[in-house]
N, C-alpha and C positions, 0 to 999 in steps of 0.2 A: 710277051703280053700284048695284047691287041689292045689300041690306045680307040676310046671312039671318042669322037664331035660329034654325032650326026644322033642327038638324044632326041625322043619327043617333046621334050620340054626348051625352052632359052632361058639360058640361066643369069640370071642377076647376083653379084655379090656386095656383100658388104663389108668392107675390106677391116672395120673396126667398129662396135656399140658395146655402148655399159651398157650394163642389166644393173638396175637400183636394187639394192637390199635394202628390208627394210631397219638394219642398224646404219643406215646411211655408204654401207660399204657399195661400191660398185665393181662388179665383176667383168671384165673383159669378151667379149665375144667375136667368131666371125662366123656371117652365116650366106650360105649359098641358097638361094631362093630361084624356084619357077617363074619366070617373068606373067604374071598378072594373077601372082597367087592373091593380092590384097581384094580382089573381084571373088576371087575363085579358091577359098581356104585350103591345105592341103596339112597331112600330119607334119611334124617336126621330129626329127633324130639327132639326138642329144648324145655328145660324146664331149663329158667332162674330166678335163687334167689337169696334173701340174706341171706341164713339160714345155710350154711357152708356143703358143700358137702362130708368133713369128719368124719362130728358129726350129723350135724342136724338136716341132712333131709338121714342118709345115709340108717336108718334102712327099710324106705319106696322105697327110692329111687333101694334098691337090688331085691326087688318085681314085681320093675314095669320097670327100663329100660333093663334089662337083655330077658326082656320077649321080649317085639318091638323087641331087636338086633337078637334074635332066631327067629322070624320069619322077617327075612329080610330086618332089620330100623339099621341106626347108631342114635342110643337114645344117648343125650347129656343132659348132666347136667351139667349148669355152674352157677359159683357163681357172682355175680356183682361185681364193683369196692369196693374197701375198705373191703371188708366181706370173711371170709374163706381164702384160699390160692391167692386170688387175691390181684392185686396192687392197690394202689390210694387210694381215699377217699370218702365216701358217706356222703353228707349232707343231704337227705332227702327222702320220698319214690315217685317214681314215675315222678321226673324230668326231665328236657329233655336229660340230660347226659343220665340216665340211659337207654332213647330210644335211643339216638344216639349210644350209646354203644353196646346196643341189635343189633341194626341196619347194624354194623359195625359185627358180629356175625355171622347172619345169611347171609354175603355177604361170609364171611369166610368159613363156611359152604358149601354154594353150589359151592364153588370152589377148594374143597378139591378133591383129586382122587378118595375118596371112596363114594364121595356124586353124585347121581343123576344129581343136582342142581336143586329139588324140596326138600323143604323145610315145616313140617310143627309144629306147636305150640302149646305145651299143659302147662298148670301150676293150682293148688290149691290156694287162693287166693291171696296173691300176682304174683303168676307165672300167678292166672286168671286174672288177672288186666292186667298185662303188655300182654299178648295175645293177648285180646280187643286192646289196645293202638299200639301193632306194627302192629295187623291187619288194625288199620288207619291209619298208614303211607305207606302203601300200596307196602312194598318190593316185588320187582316181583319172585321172590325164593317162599316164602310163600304163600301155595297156601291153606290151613286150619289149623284154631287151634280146641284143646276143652278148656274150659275155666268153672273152676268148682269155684264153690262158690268163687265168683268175683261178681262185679258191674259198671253198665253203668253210676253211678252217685255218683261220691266220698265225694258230700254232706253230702246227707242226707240217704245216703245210706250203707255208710262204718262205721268206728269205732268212727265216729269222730261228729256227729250233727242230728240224728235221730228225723227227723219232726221237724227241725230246735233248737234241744233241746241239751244240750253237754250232752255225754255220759262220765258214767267214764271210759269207756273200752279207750277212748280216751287218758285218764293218764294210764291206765293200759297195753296200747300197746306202750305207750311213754316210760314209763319202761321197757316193753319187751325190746326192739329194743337195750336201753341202755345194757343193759346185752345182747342179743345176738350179736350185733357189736363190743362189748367188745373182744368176744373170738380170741386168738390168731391161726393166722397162723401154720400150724402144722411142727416145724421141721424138722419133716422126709421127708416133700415134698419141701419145700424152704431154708435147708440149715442153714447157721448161719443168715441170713439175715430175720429173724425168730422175734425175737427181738427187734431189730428197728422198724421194717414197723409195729409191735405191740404198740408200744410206740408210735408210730407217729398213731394212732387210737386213740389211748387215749386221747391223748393231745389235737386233734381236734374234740373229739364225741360232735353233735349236741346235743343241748336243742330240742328235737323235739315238745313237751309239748307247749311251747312259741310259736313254727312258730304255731303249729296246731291253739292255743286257741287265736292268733292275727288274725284269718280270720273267724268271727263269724257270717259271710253271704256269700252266694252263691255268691263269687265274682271270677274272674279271676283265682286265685289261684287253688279252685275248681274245674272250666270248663275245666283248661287243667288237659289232662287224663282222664275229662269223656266223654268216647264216644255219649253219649246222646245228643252232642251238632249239632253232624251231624251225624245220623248214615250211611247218604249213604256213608262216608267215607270209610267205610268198603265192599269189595268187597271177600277176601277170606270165605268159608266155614263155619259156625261157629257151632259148638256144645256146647249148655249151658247147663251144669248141675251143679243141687242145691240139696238139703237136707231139710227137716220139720224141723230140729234141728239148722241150720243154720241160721246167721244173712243176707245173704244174697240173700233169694232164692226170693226177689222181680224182682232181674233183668232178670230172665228165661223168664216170659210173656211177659217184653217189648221187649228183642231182637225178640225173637219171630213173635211180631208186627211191628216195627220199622225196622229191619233188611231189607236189598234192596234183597242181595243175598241169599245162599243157606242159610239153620237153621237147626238146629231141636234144641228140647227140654229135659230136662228130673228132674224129681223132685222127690228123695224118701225120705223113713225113715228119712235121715241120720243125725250126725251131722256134724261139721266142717273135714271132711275126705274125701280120696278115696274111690268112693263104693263098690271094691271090697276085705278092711277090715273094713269098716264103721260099725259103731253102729250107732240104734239102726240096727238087720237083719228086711227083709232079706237085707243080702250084696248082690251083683249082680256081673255076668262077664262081670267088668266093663273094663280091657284089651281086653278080647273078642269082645266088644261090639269095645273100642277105634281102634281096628286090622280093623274092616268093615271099619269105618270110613277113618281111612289110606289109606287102599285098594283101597277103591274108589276115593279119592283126592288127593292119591301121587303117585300111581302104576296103574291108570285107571281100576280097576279091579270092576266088575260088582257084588259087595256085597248086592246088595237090598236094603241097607242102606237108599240110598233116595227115594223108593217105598215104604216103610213104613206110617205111618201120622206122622207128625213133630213133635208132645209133644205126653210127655207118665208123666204120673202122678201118686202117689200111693195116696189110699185114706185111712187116718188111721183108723183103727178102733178103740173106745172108749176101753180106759182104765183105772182102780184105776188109778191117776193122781200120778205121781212120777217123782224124779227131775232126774232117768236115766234109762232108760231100756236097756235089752240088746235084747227084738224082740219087734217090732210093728206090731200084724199081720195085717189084711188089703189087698186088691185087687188093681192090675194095671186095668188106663184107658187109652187110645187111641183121641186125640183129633187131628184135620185137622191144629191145632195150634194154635193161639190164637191170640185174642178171637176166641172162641167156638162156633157153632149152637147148641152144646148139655148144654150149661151151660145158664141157666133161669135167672135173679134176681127177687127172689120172697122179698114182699113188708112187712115189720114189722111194726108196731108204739111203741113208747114210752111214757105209759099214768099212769094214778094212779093205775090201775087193772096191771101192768104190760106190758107185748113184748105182742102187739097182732099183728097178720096176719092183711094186707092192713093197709090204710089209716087213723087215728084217732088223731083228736087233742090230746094233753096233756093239762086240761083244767085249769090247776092253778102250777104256778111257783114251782119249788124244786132246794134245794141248797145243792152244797156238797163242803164240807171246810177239806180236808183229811189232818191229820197232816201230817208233813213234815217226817214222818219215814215208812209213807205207802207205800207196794209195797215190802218188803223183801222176798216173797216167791217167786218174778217174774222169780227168775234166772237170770243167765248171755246173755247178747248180740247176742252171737257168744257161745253157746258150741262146745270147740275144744280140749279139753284136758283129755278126758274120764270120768272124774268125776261128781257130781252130780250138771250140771248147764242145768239141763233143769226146767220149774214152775213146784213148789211142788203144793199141796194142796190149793187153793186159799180163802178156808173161811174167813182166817184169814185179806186176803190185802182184801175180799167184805165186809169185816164188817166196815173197813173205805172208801166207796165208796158210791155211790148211786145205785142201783139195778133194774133192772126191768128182769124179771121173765117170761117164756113163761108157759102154760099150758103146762102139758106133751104131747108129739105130739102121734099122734095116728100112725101115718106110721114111717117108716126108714126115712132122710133127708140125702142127699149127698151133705156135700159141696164141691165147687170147685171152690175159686178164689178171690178175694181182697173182701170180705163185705167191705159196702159203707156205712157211717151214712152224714148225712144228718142234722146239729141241728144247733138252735138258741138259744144263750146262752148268759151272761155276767158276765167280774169280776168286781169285786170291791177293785182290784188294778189295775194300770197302766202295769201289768204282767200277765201271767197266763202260767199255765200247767195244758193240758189236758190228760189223758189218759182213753182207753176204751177197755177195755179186752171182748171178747167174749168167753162165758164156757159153759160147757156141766155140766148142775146138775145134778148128778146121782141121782137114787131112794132112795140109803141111805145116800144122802145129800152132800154126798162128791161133790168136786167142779176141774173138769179137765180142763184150760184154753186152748182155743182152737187156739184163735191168736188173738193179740192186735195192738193196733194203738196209736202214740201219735203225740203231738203239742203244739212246742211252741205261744203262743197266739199272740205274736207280729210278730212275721213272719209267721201268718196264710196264706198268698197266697206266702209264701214260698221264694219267691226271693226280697222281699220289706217289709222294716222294720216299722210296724206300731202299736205300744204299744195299746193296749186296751185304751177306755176313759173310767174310772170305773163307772161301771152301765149301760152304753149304749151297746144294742145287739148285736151282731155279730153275721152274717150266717155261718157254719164251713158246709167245706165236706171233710169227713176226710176216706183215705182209709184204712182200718187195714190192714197187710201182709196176702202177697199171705198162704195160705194153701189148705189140701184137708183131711177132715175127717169125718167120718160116725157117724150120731147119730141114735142110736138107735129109734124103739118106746117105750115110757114111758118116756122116760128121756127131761130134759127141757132145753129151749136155756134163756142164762144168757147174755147181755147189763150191764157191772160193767162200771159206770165210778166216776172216780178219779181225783184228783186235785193233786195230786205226784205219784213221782213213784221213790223210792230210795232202793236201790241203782242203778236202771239203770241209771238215769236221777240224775244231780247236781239237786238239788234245782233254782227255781229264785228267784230274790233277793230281793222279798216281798213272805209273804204265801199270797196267796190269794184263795179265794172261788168262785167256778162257780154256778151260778144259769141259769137255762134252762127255758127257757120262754114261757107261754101260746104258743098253735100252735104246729103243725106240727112236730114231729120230728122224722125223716127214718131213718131206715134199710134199707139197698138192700142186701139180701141176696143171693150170688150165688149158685144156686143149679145145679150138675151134671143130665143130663137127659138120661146119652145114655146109654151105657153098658158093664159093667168090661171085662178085656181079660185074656185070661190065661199070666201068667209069661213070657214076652216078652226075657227074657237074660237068659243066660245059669248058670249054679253053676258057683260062683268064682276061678278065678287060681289066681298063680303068679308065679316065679321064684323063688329060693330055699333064704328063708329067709338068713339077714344078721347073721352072724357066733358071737353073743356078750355070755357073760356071765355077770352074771345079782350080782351086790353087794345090792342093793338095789331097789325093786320093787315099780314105782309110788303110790304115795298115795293121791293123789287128796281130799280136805276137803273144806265143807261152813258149815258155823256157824253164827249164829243168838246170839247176846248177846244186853241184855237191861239192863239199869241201870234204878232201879225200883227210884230209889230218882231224877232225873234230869228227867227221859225218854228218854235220849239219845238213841239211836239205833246204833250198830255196827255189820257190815255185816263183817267176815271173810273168806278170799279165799284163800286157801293154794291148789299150785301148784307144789307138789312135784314131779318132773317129774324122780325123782330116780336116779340110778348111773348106770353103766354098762362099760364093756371094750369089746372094740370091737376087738376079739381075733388074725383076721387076721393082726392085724399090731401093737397092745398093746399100741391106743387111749383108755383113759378111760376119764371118762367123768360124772359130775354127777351137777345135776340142780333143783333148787327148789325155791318157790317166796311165799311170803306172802303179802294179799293186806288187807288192813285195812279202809271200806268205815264208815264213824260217821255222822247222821246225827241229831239235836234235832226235837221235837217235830215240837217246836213254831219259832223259830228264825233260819232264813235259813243260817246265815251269823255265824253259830257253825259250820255247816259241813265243812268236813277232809277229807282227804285222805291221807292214807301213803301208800309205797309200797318199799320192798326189795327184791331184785333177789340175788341170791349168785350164781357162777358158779366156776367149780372145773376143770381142767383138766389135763391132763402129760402122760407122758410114764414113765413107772418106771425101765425101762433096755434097752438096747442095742442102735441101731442108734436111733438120735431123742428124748432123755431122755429129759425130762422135766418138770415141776411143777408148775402151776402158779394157783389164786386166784382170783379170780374178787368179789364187794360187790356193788350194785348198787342203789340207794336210790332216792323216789321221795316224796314227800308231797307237797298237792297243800291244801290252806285256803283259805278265799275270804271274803268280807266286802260286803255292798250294791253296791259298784261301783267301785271295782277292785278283781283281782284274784292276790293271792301270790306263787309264785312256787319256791321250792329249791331240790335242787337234789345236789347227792352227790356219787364220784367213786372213788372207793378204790381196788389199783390192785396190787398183793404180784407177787414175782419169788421167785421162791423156799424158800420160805418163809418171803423173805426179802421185806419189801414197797419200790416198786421202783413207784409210779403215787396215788396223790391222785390232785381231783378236784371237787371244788365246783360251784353250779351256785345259784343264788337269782336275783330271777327277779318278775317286776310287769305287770299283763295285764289288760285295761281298759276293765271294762263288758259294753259290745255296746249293744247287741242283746240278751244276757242272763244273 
């Protein structure tokens, strides 16, 4: 990455201000300013979280707001109520406080001396969440955001019920949240009052785990915050961009479509990241690219940006399958937006010979009954932590699936966009889990998954609860996520489906078997028709990285352990995200999380889940000394018709336990 100094603008920071609310709460901020903007107004870019703007998010954050404030932005980062150096309390993500609050912000903002009083909004997935959200309350300041690996549909779309199925990343972010809400207030910026308003977090941190898994259908709870419910709501600018590696990159094509106002698109490599340090490369100049976008919606400046075609897409090219690379090569393509006149869907069947081209019955029934510990090479949700959470090698989870096999193709195939299946199916329980992996069989056998699709069976039309009657057919059209990747000729397209999928997916609360029935049952394959462009963004920049010195380097770990006498299955996730002190002010800071997914074979009501975050922080000299501990603990169990959760925090000061708190709670299984 090319680091510049040498910006048209000299940047002034302000290393800490409240923002007053008016219920007296005051919200923490830092913002990077053009030195003689109070002469000379310039717009503001607003990028609101709850991840502590002196720890959490600071190492990204010096990259990327320093850069907007040099060329001509007061780039703001502020932290929410309850989180970081802010006041109050947060009960939950995405509430109306926390838009009221934004809302109350960005009114502050454009009536500051050095703001414009245009306004515009960028965040990474929470910051892209609330983007979309304040973009529909339609603040007249806000005149665009970009909004990256975010979602118009916090269903089935987010961390929390994927194709109506609970995910574990759902307890696995219920735990984040617990340990990063935890972290205290930094001394040195709030004084003695440091301590309290930390204790007073503690004593009030939500069970988030409980609200999530009590709303186990698309009801209310869900609808607010997803913009999907109206998207004319939205009138400001929007730029979506997603990542291949991301859990969220389905929402690029609907805005896309859906969207009333201005758009564009953009989808690479990446995974849960910026892409202009994203893995897998190439990274892109993705500031450069956000500076056009500015230009032309906050400064009226005539960047090209919207003479361009609206999505830009990267198509991957086949690789050994590994759960992390660090390049994807592969070509950019140019589309008018989406949907595409350049993207076909060309027609598969699924029969006894295997995936053939057009229409062909499958002429006699086949059943696949996957133990309940199939699916451990699938990877994580959401890879966002560097480590190795992208699908390994897939042989292992198709040898518990059912398969169908294309002939090796004679030409290259381009795909580009949601494969459609199309099947008639039934369980023989009153439940079922479906999943359907699409892979690229290399010539030496190996097996790269390409993008998967799943569904819960009882919420097959997604918003209405209707359990299977076992034995009787059901029609599925099931869309697998958006992707874009090139297969070779020679190499064969792979149809895996499965009846589990763990540890993405809990188990439901019978195993049951799907059998696919005489008839008909499609593919749509999307096929790219038009043609690649050169590298539309320039090499990546940023601002002169943050100043840390490093005690201990992340080390990211998954692990696969089987107990050969039970067959239990245990998925291990160690998130060590290291230690470091961040030299300019002698925050140090060090974090690390172990998840622990169990699942048996045969009996769905043995899977587990435990999970512990430990967080470390202090100053060890001068103003602002300090010391504390946090230990944060989740294990969720479950029976046929309830779920058991217990969680457990444990917080030292200087060595001393001053807070511990337990919760034990039960949730009725409605829907899963």
């Amino acid at each position: 990455m090319n680091v510049k100094t040498d910006f048209p603008h000299r940047i002034r920071e302000i290393e800490h201000l409240e923002i007053p609310l008016a219920d007296g709460t005051r919200l923490a901020a830092r913002i990077w300013l053009p030195e003689g903007a109070e002469h000379h107004p310039v717009p503001a870019i607003l990028e609101y979280l709850p991840y502590r703007k002196r720890d959490g998010t600071a190492v990204r954050d010096e990259l990327t707001h320093p850069y907007f404030a040099g060329h001509g932005y007061a780039s703001v980062r502020v932290d929410m109520r309850g989180n970081g150096e802010s006041e109050g309390l947060m009960a939950d993500e995405y509430l109306p406080q926390e838009q009221a609050d934004a809302l109350e912000v960005i009114d502050w903002l454009a009536r500051q001396p050095w703001c414009s009083g245009r306004v515009g909004m960028m965040g990474i997935s929470w910051g892209g969440f609330n983007s979309l959200q304040l973009a529909a309350l339609k603040p007249e300041p806000l005149k665009a955001i970009i909004t990256l690996c975010s979602t118009d549909d916090r269903y089935t779309d987010d961390i929390h019920y994927k194709g109506g199925n609970l995910l574990h990343e759902n307890l696995g972010w219920s735990a984040t949240m617990l340990s990063f809400s935890a972290a205290p207030p930094d001394p040195a910026l709030v004084g003695d009052a440091w301590r309290g308003r930390w204790k007073q977090r503690l004593e009030n941190m939500p069970l988030l785990a409980e609200t999530w898994m009590s709303h186990q259908t698309r009801d209310d709870y869900w609808k607010h915050g997803s913009v999907n419910q109206h998207y004319a709501d939205i009138e400001a600018a929007v730029y979506a961009v997603g990542g291949w590696g991301d859990g969220y990159k389905n929402s690029v094509p609907r805005l896309l479509e859906h969207l009333h106002g201005p758009k564009k698109g953009l989808i690479g490599p990446w995974i849960h990241k910026y892409p202009h340090f994203a893995v897998p490369d190439p990274a892109i100049g993705f500031l450069q690219e956000a500076l056009r976008w500015w230009d032309h919606w906050l400064k009226d400046i005539d960047t090209g940006v919207m003479d361009e075609p609206a999505g830009t897409f990267y198509l991957q090219d086949a690789l050994t399958p590994q759960p992390l690379y660090a390049e994807r090569p592969g070509a950019w393509v140019r589309t008018e937006g989406w949907p595409s006149a350049s993207v076909e869907p060309r027609p598969f069947s699924l029969t006894e010979t295997g995936l053939v081209p057009g229409d062909t019955p499958l002429n006699a029934a086949c059943t696949v009954d996957s133990p309940l510990t199939a699916g451990s090479q699938q990877g994580e949700y959401c890879a966002i932590w560097f480590g190795p959470d992208l699908p390994a090698e897939q042989s292992r989870d198709d040898a518990q699936a059912l398969c169908f096999d294309s002939a090796p193709l004679e030409t290259p195939l381009d795909i580009l966009g949601k494969p459609r299946l199309r099947l008639r199916l039934a369980s023989n329980q009153d439940c079922g889990q479906l999943t359907v992996r699409l892979s690229d069989v290399q010539p030496d056998g190996r097996v790269a998954r390409i993008t998967y699709g799943v569904l819960n069976l009882s919420l097959r039309d997604h918003d209405r609860l209707e359990p299977p009657v076992p034995g009787e057919p059901m029609d599925i059209d099931l869309e697998l996520d958006m992707i874009g990747y090139r297969v070779p000729a020679g190499h064969r397209l792979r149809i895996a489906i499965a009846s589990a999928n763990f540890p993405l997916l809990w188990p439901t609360p019978k195993r049951a078997a799907l059998t696919l029935q005489p008839g008909l049952q499609r593919l749509e394959l999307p096929t790219f028709e038009g043609h690649t462009v050169a590298n539309p963004f320039e090499p990546p920049e940023s601002a002169k990285p943050a100043n840390v010195e490093i005690q201990r380097q992340p080390q990211p770990r998954r692990t696969v352990q089987e107990d050969v006498a039970s067959g239990e299955v245990t998925v291990i996730v160690e998130d060590d995200l290291g230690a470091m002190t961040y030299a300019d002010h002698g925050y140090r800071v060090d974090q690390s999380c172990q998840e622990r997914y169990t699942a048996h074979p045969e009996d769905p009501t043995l899977a587990r889940a435990e999970i512990v975050w430990r967080y470390k922080a202090g100053r060890d000299q001068g103003p602002g000394q300090f010391d504390v501990e946090v230990e944060s603990r989740y294990r969720l169990t479950c029976d046929a018709s309830a779920f058991y959760i217990e969680a457990e925090q444990i917080a030292h000061d200087e060595g001393q336990e001053v807070h511990r708190k337990r919760w034990q709670t039960e949730v009725t299984r409605e829907a899963i």
